[in-house]
Each structure stands twice: as structure tokens, then as C-alpha cells.
C-alpha positions in Angstrom: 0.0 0.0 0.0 2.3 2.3 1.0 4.7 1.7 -2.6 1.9 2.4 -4.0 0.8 5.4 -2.5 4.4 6.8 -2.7 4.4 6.1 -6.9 0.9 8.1 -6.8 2.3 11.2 -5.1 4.7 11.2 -7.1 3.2 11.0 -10.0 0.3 13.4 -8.9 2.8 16.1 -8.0 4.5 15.7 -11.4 1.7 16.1 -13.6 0.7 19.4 -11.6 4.0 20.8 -12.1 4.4 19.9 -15.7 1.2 20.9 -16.4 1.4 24.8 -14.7 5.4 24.8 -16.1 4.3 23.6 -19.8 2.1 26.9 -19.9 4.1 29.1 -18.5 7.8 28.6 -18.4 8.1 29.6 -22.7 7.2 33.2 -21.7 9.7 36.1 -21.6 8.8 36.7 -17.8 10.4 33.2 -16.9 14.0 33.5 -17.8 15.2 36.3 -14.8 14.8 35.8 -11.2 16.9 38.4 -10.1 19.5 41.1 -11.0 22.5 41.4 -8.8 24.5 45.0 -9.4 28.0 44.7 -9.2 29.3 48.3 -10.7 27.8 52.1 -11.2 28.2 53.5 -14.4 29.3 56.9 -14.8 25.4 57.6 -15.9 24.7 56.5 -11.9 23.0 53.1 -13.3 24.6 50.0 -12.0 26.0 47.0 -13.7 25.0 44.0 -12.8 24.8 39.7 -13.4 21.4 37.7 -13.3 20.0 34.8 -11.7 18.3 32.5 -14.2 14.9 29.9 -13.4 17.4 28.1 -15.5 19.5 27.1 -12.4 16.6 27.1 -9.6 15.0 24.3 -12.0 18.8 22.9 -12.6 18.5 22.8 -8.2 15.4 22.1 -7.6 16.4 19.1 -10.2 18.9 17.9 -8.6 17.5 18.4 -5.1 14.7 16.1 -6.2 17.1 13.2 -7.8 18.9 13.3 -4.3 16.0 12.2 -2.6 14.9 10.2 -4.8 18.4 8.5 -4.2 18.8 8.7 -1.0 14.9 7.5 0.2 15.6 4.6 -2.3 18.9 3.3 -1.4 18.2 4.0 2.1 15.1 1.1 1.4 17.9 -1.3 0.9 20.2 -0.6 4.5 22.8 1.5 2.2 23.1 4.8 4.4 23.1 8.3 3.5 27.0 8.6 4.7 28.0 6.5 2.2 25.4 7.2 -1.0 26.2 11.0 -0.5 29.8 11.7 -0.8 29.5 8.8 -3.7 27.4 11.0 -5.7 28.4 14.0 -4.7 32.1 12.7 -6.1 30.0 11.6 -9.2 28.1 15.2 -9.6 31.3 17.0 -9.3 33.5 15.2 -12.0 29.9 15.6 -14.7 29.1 19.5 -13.9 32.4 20.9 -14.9 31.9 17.7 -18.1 29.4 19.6 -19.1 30.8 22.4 -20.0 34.2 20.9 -21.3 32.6 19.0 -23.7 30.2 21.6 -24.9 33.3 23.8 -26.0 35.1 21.0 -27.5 32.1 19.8 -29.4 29.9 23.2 -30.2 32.9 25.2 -30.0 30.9 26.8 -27.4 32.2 28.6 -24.1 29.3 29.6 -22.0 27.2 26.6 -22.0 26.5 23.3 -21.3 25.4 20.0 -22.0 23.4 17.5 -20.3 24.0 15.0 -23.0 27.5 15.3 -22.4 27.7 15.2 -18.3 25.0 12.0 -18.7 27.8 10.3 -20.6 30.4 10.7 -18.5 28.6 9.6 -15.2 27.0 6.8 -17.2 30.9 5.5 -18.0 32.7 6.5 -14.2 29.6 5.8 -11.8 29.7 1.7 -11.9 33.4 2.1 -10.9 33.5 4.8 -8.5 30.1 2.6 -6.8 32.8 -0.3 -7.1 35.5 1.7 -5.5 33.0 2.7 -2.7 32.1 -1.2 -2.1 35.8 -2.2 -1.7 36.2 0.5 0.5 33.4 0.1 2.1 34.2 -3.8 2.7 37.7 -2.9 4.2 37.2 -0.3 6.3 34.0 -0.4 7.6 32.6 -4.0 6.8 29.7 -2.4 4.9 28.0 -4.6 2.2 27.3 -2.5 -0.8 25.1 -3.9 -3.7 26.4 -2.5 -7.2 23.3 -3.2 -9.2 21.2 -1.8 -6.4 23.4 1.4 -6.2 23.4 1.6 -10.4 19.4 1.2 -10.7 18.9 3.7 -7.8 21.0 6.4 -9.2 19.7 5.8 -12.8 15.7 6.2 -11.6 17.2 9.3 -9.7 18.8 10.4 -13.2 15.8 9.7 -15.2 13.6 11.6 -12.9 16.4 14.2 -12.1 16.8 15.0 -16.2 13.2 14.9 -16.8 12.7 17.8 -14.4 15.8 19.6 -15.2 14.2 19.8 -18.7 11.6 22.6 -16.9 15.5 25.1 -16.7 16.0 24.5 -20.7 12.5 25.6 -21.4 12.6 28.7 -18.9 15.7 29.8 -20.9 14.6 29.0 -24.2 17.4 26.3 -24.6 17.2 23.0 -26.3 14.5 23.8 -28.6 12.8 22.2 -31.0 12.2 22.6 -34.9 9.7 25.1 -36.6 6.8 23.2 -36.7 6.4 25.0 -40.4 9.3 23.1 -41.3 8.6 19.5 -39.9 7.0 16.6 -41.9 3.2 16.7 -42.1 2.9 13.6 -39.6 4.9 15.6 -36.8 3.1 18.7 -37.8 -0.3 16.8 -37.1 1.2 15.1 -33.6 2.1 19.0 -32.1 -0.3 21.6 -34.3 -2.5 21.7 -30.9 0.3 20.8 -28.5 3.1 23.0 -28.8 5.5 25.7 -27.7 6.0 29.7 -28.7 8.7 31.5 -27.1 8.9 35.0 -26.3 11.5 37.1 -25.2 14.4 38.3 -27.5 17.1 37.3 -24.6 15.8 33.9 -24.3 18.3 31.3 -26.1 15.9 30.2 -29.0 15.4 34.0 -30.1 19.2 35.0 -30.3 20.3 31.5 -31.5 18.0 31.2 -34.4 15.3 33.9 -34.0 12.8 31.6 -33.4 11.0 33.6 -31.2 7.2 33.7 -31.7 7.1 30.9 -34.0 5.5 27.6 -33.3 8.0 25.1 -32.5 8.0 20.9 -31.1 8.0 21.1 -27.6 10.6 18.6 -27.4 11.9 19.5 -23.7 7.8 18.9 -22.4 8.4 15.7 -24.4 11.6 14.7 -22.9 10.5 15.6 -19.4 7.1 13.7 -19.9 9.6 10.2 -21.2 12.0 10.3 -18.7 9.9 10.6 -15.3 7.2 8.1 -16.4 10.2 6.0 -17.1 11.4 6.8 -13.3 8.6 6.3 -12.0 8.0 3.1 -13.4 11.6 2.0 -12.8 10.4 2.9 -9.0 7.8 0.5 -8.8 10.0 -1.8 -10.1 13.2 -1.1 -7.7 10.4 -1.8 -5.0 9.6 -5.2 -6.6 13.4 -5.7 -6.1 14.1 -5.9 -9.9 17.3 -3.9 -9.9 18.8 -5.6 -12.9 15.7 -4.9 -14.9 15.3 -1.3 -13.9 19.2 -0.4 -14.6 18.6 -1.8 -18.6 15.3 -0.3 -18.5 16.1 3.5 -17.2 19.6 3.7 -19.0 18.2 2.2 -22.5 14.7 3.9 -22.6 16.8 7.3 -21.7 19.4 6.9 -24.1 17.5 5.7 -26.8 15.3 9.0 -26.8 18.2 11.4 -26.3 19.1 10.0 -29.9 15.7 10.0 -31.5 14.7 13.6 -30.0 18.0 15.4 -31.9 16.4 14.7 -34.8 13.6 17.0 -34.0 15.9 19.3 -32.3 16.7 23.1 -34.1 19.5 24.4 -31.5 23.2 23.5 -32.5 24.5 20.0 -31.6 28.0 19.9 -33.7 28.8 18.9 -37.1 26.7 16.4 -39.0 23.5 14.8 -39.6 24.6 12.3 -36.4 26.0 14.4 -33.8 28.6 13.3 -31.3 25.7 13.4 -28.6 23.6 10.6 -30.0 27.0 8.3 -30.9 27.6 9.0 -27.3 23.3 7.9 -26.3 24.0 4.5 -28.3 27.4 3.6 -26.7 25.4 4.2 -23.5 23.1 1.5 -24.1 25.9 -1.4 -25.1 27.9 0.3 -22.5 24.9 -0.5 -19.9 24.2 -4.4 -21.3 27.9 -4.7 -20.8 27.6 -3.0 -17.2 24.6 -4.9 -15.9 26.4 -8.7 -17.3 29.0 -7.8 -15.1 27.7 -6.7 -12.1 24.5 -8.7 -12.4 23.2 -9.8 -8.9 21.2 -13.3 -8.5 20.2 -12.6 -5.1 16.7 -10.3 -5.0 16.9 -7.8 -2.2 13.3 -6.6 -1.2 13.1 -2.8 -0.2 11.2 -1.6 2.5 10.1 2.3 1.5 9.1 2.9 5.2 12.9 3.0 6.0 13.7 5.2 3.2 10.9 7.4 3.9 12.3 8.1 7.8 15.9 8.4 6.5 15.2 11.9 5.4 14.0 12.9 9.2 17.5 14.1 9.9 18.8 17.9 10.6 22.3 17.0 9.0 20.9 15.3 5.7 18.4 18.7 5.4 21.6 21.2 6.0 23.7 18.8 3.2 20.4 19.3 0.7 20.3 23.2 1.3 23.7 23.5 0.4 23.8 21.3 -2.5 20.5 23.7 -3.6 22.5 26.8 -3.2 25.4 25.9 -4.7 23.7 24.9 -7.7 21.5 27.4 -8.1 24.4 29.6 -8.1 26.6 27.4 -10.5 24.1 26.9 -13.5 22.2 29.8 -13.0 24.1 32.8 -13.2 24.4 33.8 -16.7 27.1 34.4 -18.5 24.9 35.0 -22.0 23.0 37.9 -20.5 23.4 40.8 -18.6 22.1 44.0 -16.6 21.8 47.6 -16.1 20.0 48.3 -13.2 18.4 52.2 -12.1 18.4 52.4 -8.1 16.2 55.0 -7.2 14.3 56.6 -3.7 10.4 55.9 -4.1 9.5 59.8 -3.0 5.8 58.5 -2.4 6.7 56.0 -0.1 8.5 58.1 2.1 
């Protein structure tokens, strides 16, 4: 009862969000949260940086995938002590990833690419969760299951990435192609579901001046794939499948990230098969290979009522906050955009 109860919320909460941020989030009035000034101007107007709903969503993504870990893994015994500073270790290699690989493949300075930090913590998190074990075993005696660990994180990913996609359509980022220019068949799947963005600072406008124009909500779509696909790997991880959710979250993830750049309009590199979908379908094989390794006979049943109570704990709420806060501030101060801000006394409300 109580699995499925949890499923249900989470599903419940989803679809309200997705629904309010599907409506919403394309308009200009959703790219700024804030202006910070930094300078005054000779003109006595300030200079200043912004705060993007690109990087609350990019936190408020991330903050949700943690849980989502942590209540998960904590079902199976495997504390927070030790899943933490795992991911954390895992998080910090794939964030600065991002943005390597988005220079070296779009030529591009200030941005970044989920496609690209997916990759590399698909390739480094089985060993660094095999690193963890050994260490775990020798130091502290501490169990760890791999394929438990690898299916946890990857229903955390799926549901982290399909919420993150809410940041790329708040910023106008990852956009999809003109509907005008798409093949009748598409055209008739999106002419009543679909997205128009407005704002001239808002990536999709600079980029290609697509501003206005209806396009394939392809982020909506993404977000949409990947949590129904967490939340069904959830009700599987409960059933103690692990095996079966790993291939399922990593292949059913994968496989879109390579079908959705085809209806994709924003740079991806040279060529009609860009580096990020050769990268999707190495995932996969890479994954079959991963899971024929590490495959576990033995079924471990989780109990959600112990994951649920983990997150009762002052220290684990402080570690969250932080991790929230820092990136906030890391993906969502723009480097694309900037401000002039005029200061001034209200003489009214004196």
C-alpha cells in the first residue's frame, strides 16, 4: 500500500507541475529571477549579473534526484553517509563535463550539455560505486550492492533530467524545430500541443530567431519520457528488480536522447549524427555490458518505510540546502545575458 501510495504522489505532484510549467515557463517573464549589481556606471546606473529559473530548476532538479536516491537506497540498508559523498564525487566530476565537452564539441564557451555530463557519469559511476564497495568492505565492513546502487541512481537520473528539462524551457534552450518546417505527420502530432517562445534574450530567439514561432515542444516531451520512465523503474526497484530497472532507465533514456535530436533546431555539432547521439547508443551497449558484469542473483526486497524516515535528519536537510544553493548559483548565473539596473528613492513612499 504504501509503494503504492508513494508512486501516486509522485506522479500526482509531477503532472501538476508539468502541467502549470508547460504553460508558463516559454514566456519572456520566466527566464530572470533576479539582478544582482555589481558596478555604477558613470550615468549613476549599476552594472550588474542575473539569476536565471534556468539554475533554480537545474537545483530544484537535482534536489529532487537526491531524494529520490537517498529514500531509495536507504530502502535497501545502504546509508546516506555513504550514498552522499559517492554522488556528490560523481556530480562533481559531470558538472564541470558539461561544460568541457560543450566547448570541444559546439565550439561553445558559455554553455553546457546534459547529454555530455549523462555520458560521462553513465561511463565513471559503476566504478566509482565499485570503489565505494571495496572501500566500504575494508574499512568499515559495509556490504554494498552495485546493481542496487546503479538502478537507484539511474531512476534518480531519469527523474532528475526529466525535471531539469523545466531550466532548458525557462531559458529557451534545447528547442525544438519550426513546426512549419517539420514533416506533415509531426506537424499533425504538435499543431495543438506546442510551444512559442517569447523574449528576444531567451536562447531560442538569439540563436536562431525563433521567437514567436511555433516550435515541437521537445523539452515537455523529454521531461514527460524520462519521469514516467522513473517512475515506473520505482515500482520496479520496489519489486526488487534492480537488474531490470538499470537496462530499462539507461536504455529507454538513451534511446530517446538520440531520437529527440532529430527533432531538435539548436546546435548539436557537425553532421547529420552528432557526437551526442553516438555518445546515447554507446550508452546503451555500454549499460548491457555493465549490468552482465555486475548482475546480482540474489533479489533484495526494499522496505520504503525505512527510506521514507531516513530523510528525518537535521544534517541530511543542511547537506540538501547547500547542494541547492550551490547549484542554483553554478548553473544559474548567466554568463549569456546581462544588466543595467536604475536604483532609485520611491518619493511616495516616504
Amino acid at each position: 500500500m504504501l509503494d503504492a501510495l508513494f508512486i501516486l504522489t509522485l506522479l500526482g505532484g509531477l503532472a501538476i507541475t508539468f502541467h502549470w510549467a508547460f504553460k508558463t515557463l516559454p514566456g519572456e517573464q520566466w527566464q530572470i529571477i533576479g539582478c544582482f549589481p555589481t558596478r555604477k556606471l558613470p550615468n549613476g546606473h549599476w552594472q550588474g549579473w542575473n539569476i536565471t529559473w534556468y539554475g533554480f530548476f537545474n537545483a530544484a532538479a537535482i534536489l529532487f534526484a537526491v531524494l529520490i536516491l537517498i529514500i531509495l537506497l536507504e530502502s535497501v540498508s545502504m546509508r546516506a553517509a555513504v550514498s552522499l559523498p559517492m554522488f556528490v564525487l560523481i556530480l562533481s566530476i559531470c558538472l564541470p563535463a558539461s561544460q568541457m565537452l560543450a566547448l570541444f564539441i559546439e565550439k561553445k564557451r558559455n554553455t553546457a550539455t546534459v547529454g555530455g555530463a549523462s555520458f560521462v557519469g553513465i561511463l565513471i559511476a559503476p566504478w566509482i560505486i565499485q570503489l565505494t564497495q571495496l572501500a566500504g568492505d575494508m574499512m568499515f565492513n559495509v556490504n554494498i550492492s552495485i546493481m542496487s546502487v546503479l538502478s537507484a541512481m539511474f531512476i534518480a537520473y531519469a527523474f532528475g533530467e526529466g525535471v531539469g528539462r523545466l531550466a532548458c524551457i525557462s531559458f529557451g534552450c534545447c528547442y525544438g524545430k519550426p513546426l512549419k518546417d517539420c514533416s506533415p505527420l509531426v506537424r499533425k502530432i504538435f499543431q495543438r500541443h506546442h510551444f512559442i517562445f517569447t523574449g528576444k534574450t531567451k536562447k531560442i530567439a538569439y540563436a536562431h530567431e525563433l521567437d514567436g514561432q511555433q516550435v515541437v515542444p521537445v523539452q515537455a516531451v523529454t521531461a514527460l519520457i524520462y519521469s514516467f520512465t522513473g517512475l515506473i523503474g520505482c515500482h520496479l526497484f520496489l519489486q526488487g528488480h534492480t537488474t531490470h530497472v538499470f537496462v530499462m532507465t539507461l536504455t529507454v533514456t538513451q534511446i530517446w536522447r538520440f531520437l529527440s535530436e532529430f527533432l531538435r533546431a539548436d546546435y548539436r555539432g557537425e553532421g547529420t549524427i552528432s557526437v551526442y547521439q553516438i555518445m546515447a547508443l554507446f550508452s546503451c551497449f555500454y549499460g548491457l555490458i555493465i549490468a552482465f558484469i555486475f548482475h546480482e542473483t540474489n533479489i533484495i526486497t526494499p522496505d520504503l518505510a525505512l527510506g521514507l524516515s531516513s530523510l528525518w535528519n537535521p544534517v541530511l536537510f543542511l547537506f540538501l540546502m547547500v547542494l541547492w544553493i550551490i547549484t542554483l548559483f553554478y548553473t544559474g548565473k548567466s554568463k549569456v545575458t546581462s544588466a543595467f539596473i536604475q536604483i532609485k528613492v520611491n518619493e511616495k513612499e516616504i
